[in-house]
N, C-alpha and C positions, 0 to 999 in steps of 0.2 A: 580447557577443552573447547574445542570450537563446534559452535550446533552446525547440526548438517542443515537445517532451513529457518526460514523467519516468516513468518503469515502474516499477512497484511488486510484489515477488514475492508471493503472498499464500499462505500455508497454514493447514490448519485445525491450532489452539493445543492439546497434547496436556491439557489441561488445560481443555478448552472454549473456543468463540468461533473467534476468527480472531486472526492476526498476519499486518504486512506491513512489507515492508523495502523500500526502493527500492535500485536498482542504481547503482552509482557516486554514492552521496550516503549521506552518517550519518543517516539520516533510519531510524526503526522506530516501530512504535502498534502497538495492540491493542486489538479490539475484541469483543460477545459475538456481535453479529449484523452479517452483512454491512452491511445500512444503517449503522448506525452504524460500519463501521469506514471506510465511505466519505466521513463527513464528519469521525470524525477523520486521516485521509489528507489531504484538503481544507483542515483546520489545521493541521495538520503541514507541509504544503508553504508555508503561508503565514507562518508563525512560522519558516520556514529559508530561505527565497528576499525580498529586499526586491521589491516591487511592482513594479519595471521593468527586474529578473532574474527573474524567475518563469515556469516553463514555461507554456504557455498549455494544456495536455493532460496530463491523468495517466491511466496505464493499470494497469489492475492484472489482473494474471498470475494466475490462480487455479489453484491447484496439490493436486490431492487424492489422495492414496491409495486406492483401494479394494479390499480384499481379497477373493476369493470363494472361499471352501470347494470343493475336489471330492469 
């Protein structure tokens, strides 16, 4: 049965860029700029699912920090 999506956690890489990992699957990229880390996501899902198990939806969970000084 093929899932209708795949979720992808994303945070920003303490080292620059982005990283993302999906939930319930070995699947992780990194990338420097969101663009690009959405098409290697896009590979990534495609090099781990064959073509007629493949979620048809990926989402990706963007996850940030931000601290503010008082």
């Amino acid at each position: 049965m093929v899932q209708s999506e795949i979720i992808f956690d994303v945070s920003e890489s303490p080292e620059g860029g982005y990283e993302a990992r999906a939930l319930g699957y070995s699947i992780y990229t990194q990338a420097d700029t969101l663009d690009e880390l959405r098409e290697m996501v896009l590979d990534a899902v495609r090099c781990h699912f064959s073509e007629d198990s493949r979620p048809r939806l990926i989402r990706l969970h963007l996850v940030r920090d931000e601290v503010i000084p008082v």
